[in-house]
Backbone as JSON Lines, residues from 0, in Angstrom:
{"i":0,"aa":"X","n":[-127.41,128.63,-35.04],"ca":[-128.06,129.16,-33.86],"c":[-127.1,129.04,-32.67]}
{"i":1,"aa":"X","n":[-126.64,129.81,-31.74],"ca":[-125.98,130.24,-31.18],"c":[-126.28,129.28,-29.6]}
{"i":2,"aa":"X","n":[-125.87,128.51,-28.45],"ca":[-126.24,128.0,-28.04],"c":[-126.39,128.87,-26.32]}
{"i":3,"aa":"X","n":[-127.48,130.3,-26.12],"ca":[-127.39,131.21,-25.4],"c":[-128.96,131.0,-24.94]}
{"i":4,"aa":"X","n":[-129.09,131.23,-23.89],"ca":[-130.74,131.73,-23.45],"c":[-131.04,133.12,-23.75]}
{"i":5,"aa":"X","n":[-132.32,132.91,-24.24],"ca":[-132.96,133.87,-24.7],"c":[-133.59,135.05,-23.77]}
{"i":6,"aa":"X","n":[-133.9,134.7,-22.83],"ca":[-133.95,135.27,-21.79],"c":[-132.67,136.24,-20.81]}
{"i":7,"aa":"X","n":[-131.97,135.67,-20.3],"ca":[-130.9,135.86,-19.94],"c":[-129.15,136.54,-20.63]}
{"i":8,"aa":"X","n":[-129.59,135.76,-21.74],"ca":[-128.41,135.63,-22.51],"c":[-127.02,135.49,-22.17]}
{"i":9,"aa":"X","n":[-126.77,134.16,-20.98],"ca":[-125.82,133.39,-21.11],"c":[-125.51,132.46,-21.88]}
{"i":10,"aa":"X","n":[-124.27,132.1,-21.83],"ca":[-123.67,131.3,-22.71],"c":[-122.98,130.1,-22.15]}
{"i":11,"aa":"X","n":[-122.37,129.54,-22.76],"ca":[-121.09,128.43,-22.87],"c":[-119.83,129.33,-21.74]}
{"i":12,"aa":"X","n":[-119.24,128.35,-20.53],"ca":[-118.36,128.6,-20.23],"c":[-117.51,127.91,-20.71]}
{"i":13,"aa":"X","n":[-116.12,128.03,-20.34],"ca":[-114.62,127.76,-20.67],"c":[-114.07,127.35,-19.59]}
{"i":14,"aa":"X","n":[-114.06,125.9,-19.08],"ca":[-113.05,125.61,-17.67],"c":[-112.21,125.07,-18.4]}
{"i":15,"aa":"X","n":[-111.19,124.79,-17.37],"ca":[-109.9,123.95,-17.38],"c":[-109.98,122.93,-16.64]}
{"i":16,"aa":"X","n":[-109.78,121.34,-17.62],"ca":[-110.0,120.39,-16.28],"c":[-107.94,120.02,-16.36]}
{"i":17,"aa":"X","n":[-108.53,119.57,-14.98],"ca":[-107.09,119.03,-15.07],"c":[-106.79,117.45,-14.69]}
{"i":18,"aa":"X","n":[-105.42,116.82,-15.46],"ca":[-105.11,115.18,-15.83],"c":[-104.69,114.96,-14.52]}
{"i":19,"aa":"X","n":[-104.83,113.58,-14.47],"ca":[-103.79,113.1,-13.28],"c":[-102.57,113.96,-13.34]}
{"i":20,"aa":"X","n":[-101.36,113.79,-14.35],"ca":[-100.22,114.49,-14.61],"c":[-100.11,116.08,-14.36]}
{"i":21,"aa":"X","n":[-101.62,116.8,-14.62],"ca":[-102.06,117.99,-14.2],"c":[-101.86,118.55,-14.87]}
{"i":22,"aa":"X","n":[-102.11,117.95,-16.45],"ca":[-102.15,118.91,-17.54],"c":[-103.43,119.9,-17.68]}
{"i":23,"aa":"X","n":[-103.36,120.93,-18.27],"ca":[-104.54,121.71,-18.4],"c":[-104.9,121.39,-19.95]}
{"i":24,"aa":"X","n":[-106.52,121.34,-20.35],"ca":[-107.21,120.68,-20.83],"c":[-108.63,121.74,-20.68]}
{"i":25,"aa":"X","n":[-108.37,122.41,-21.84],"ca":[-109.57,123.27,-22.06],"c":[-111.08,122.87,-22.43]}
{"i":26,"aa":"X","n":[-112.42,123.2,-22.09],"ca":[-112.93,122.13,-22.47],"c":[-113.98,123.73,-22.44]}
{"i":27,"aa":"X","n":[-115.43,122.79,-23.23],"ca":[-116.99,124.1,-22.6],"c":[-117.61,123.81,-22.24]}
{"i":28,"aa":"X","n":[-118.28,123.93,-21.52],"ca":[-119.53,123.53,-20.49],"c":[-120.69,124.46,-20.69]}
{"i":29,"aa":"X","n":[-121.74,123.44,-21.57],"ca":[-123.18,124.04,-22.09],"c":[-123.77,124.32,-21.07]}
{"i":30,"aa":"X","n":[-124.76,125.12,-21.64],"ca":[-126.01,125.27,-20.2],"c":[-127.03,123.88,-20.67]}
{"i":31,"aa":"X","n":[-127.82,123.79,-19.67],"ca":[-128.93,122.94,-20.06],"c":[-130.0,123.56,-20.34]}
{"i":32,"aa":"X","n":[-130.45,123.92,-22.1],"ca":[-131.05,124.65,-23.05],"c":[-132.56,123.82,-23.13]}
{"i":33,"aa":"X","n":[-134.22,124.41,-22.98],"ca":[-134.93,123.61,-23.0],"c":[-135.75,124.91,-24.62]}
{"i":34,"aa":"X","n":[-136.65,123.77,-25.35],"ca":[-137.65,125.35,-26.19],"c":[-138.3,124.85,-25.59]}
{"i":35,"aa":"X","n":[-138.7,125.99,-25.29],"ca":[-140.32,126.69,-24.66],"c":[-141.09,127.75,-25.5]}
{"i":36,"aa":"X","n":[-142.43,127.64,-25.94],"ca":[-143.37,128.62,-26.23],"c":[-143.33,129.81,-25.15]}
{"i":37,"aa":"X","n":[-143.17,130.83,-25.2],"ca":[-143.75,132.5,-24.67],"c":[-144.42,132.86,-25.63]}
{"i":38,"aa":"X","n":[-145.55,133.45,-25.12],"ca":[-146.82,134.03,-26.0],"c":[-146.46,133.96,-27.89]}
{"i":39,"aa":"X","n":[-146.72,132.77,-27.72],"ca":[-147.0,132.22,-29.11],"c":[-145.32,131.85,-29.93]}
{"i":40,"aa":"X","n":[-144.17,132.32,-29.49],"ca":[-143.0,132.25,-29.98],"c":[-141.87,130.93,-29.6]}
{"i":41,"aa":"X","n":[-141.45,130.73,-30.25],"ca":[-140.19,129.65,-29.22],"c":[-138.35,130.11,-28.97]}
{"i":42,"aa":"X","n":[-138.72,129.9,-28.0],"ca":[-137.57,130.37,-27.37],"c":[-136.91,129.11,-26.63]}
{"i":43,"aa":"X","n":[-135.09,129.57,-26.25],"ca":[-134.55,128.55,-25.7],"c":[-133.85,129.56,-24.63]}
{"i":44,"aa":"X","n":[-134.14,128.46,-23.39],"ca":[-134.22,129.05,-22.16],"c":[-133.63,128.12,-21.36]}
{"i":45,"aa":"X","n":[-132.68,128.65,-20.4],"ca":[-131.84,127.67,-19.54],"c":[-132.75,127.1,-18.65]}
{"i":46,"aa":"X","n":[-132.14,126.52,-17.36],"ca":[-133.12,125.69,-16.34],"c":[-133.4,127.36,-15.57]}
{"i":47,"aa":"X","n":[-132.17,127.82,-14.89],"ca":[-132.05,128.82,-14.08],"c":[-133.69,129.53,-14.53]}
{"i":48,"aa":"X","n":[-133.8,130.25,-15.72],"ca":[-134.64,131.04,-16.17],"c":[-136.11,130.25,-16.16]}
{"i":49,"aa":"X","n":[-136.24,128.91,-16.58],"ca":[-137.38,128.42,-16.89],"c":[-137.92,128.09,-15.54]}
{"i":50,"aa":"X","n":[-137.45,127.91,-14.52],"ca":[-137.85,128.17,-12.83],"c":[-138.06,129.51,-12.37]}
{"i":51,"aa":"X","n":[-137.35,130.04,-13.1],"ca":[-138.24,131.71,-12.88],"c":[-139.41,131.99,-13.47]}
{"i":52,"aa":"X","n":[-139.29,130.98,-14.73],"ca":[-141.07,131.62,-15.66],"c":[-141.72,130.8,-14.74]}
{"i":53,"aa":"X","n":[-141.64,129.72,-14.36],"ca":[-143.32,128.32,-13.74],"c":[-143.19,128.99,-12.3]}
{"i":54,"aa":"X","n":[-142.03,129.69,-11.84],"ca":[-142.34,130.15,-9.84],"c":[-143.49,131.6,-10.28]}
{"i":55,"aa":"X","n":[-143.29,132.3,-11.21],"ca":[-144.35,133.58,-11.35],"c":[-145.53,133.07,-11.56]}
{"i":56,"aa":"X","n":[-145.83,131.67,-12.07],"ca":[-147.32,131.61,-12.68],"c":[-148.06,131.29,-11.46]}
C-alpha cells in the first residue's frame, strides 16, 4: 500500500538535510497518514485533508 492520501493524493517528499561538514544526505519525509471511515469505506487521509472533512461538518 502506497503511503499517499486518498483524498488529495500526495505523497512522500525528498529533502536534503545537510551535516555539519555540509554533506548532502537524502532523506523522505512522510505525511502524517490517519484511517478514517467515509461513508462506510476506509481511507487514509493526511492531517491537511482530515481538517477539511471535521471544518465542513
Amino acid at each position: 500500500m502506497a503511503r499517499k492520501c486518498d483524498i488529495c493524493g500526495r505523497g512522500p517528499k525528498t529533502i536534503i538535510k545537510r551535516t555539519h561538514a555540509h554533506k548532502a544526505i537524502r532523506t523522505r519525509q512522510l505525511l502524517n497518514l490517519r484511517t478514517i471511515k467515509i461513508k462506510g469505506k476506509k481511507k487514509r487521509v493526511c492531517m491537511k485533508c482530515l481538517k477539511k472533512v471535521y471544518k465542513k461538518k
